[in-house]
DRENKOLRO-194684 format. One record per residue (C-alpha): x, y, z. Coordinates in steps of 0.05 Angstrom, whole numbers, plus 5000, padded with zeros to 4 digits. Layout:
% DRENKOLRO-194684
XYZ
...
END
This chain:
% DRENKOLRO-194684
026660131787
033760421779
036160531722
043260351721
047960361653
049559631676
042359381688
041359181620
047958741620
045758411685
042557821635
042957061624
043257071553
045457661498
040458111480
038157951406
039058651402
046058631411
046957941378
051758071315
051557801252
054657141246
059557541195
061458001245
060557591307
067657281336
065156571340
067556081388
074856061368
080456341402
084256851381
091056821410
095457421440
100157731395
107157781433
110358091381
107458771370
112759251378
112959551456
118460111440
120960451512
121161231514
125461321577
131061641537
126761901482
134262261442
135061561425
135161601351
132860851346
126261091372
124461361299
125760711264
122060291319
115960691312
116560731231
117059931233
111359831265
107360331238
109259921179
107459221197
102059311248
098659951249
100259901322
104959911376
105760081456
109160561496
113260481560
115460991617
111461461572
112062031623
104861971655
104961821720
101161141754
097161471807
093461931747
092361351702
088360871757
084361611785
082161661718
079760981713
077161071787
071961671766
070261311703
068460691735
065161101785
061461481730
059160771688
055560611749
051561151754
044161131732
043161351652
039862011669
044962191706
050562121662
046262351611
045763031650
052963081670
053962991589
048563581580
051964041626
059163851613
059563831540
059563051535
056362691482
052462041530
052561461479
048560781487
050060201437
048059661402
054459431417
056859011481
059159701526
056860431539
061860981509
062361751533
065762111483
068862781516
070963261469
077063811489
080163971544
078063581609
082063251668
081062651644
085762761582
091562401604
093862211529
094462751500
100962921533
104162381492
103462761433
108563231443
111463231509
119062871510
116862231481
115262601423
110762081391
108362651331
114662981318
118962241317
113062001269
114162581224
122162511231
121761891199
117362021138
122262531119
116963121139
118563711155
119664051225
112764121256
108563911204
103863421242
104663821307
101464351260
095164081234
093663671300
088464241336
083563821358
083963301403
077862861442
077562311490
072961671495
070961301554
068360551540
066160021598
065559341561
061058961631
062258231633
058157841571
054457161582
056556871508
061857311479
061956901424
055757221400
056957961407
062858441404
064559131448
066359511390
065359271310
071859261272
073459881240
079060411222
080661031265
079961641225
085061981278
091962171263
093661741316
089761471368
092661321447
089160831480
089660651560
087159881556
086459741629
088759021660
083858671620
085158441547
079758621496
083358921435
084458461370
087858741304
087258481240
093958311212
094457861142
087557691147
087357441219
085757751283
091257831335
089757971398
093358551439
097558381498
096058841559
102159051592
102359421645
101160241651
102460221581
098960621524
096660271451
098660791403
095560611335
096060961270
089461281245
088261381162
089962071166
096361941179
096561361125
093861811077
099262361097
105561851088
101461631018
100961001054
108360811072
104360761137
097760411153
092260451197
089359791216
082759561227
081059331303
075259101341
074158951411
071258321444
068258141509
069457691558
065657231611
068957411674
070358111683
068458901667
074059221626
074159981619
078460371566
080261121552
082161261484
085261941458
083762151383
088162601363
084962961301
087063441243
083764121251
076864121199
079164581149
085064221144
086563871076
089463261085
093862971032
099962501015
105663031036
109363430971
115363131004
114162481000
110762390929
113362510860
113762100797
116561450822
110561620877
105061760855
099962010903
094961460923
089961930964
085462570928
086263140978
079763211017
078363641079
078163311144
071163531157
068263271085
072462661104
068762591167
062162761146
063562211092
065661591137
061661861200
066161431246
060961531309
055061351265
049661811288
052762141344
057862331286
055363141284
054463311347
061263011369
064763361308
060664031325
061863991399
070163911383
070264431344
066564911385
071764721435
END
């Protein structure tokens, strides 16, 4: 028999293996699409406005997206191409393109297969945001009143996940990622033509739009804990749908290990009190393990890289 990533999600019913909780399950009702998450357009990236638009909804959502970000069409659908070609493959074949290409192959309980890459590959097509014009880092840091290279300076390591969520018989039941935080700085996320992503704002889940070649930039608590929490990182989730296979590449984009991450000198004092102990990024890591048990070998593999 072949043994296809998709052959276990060829099924009637959800796996009671991957049947969630009914505290974490999404349940039957519908969340509906946010239309007011900021969508802030970086063709003339000078624009001063720029700063404030991503402050404010670093502020109020955690999230926002990016327009005529700089990265062209044609390399954001071949990436999806090969990774779509690469999901279909049988598991011990991905599993030994992970082994000889420095992937980490992950199966989950979860509703989708992930392939976290770590460093440089061709399939990095984030990562460019970061400090290329648009200037998403430097603008970020602009606004909190940081100084002049200061996130562009502790931001060495950088790692890309692949995620194919297949079509689910009863989403209701199951979820393609658990809510949770991103212990990134900041986190760019390609979200395909196929909503999925739902953000908890207030206490209720919102559900991101999906507009097209766009990026999901979201704030990550290393970043919150940096700006003492004048910004936030916002929990997320992902959910699944009946009718069709949605495929997502998400760029962390991570403090070095060594680094100590703290609320910046510049923006606490008295008035301010810092709300965050300094802690290493690795001891934070090692703490939260954000990729459960795949947590080490991802973290050793980046910084190897």
């Amino acid at each position: 028999m072949e043994n296809h990533v998709s052959r276990w999600f060829n099924v009637q019913t959800v796996p009671e293996s991957h049947t969630f909780s009914i505290e974490d399950r999404p349940g039957k009702k519908q969340i509906p699409l946010c239309r007011t998450i900021p969508i802030i357009d970086l063709a003339n990236s000078e624009r001063m406005e720029i700063v404030q638009e991503i402050i404010k909804a670093s502020q109020e959502y955690g999230f926002f997206q990016v327009t005529n970000h700089g990265v062209p069409e044609d390399v954001i659908n071949g990436a999806v191409k090969v990774l779509e070609e690469l999901f279909t493959m049988p598991v011990d074949e991905i599993s030994k393109e992970a082994n000889s290409n420095g992937w980490v192959y992950m199966g989950s309980t979860s509703f989708a297969t992930k392939v976290p890459i770590c460093g440089g590959t061709t399939l990095n097509i984030h990562a460019t945001l970061w400090n290329n014009p648009c200037k998403i880092g430097p603008k970020s840091q602009h606004g909190l009143g940081l100084e002049k290279g200061y996130l562009g300076g502790i931001s060495q390591v950088q790692f890309l996940t692949a995620s194919n969520y297949p079509p689910c018989p009863d989403p209701s039941l199951t979820l393609g990622l658990l809510k949770h935080f991103d212990h990134s700085l900041i986190t760019i996320l390609f979200q395909g033509n196929v909503e999925g992503l739902q953000v908890l704002k207030d206490g209720k889940w919102i559900g991101v739009e999906v507009v097209p070649n766009a990026f999901v930039v979201n704030i990550g608590t290393q970043v919150e804990i940096i700006s003492n929490g004048k910004l936030r990182s916002a929990q997320h989730r992902v959910v699944t749908n009946k009718e069709e296979a949605r495929t997502t590449i998400a760029t962390f984009i991570n403090p070095c290990p060594d680094c100590i991450i703290e609320p910046s000198k510049v923006i606490v004092n008295e008035a301010n009190p810092p709300l965050y102990p300094p802690l290493s990024f690795k001891e934070f890591v090692n703490v939260s393990k954000p990729f459960g048990p795949y947590t080490d070998v991802i973290q050793n593999g980046c910084i190897d890289e």
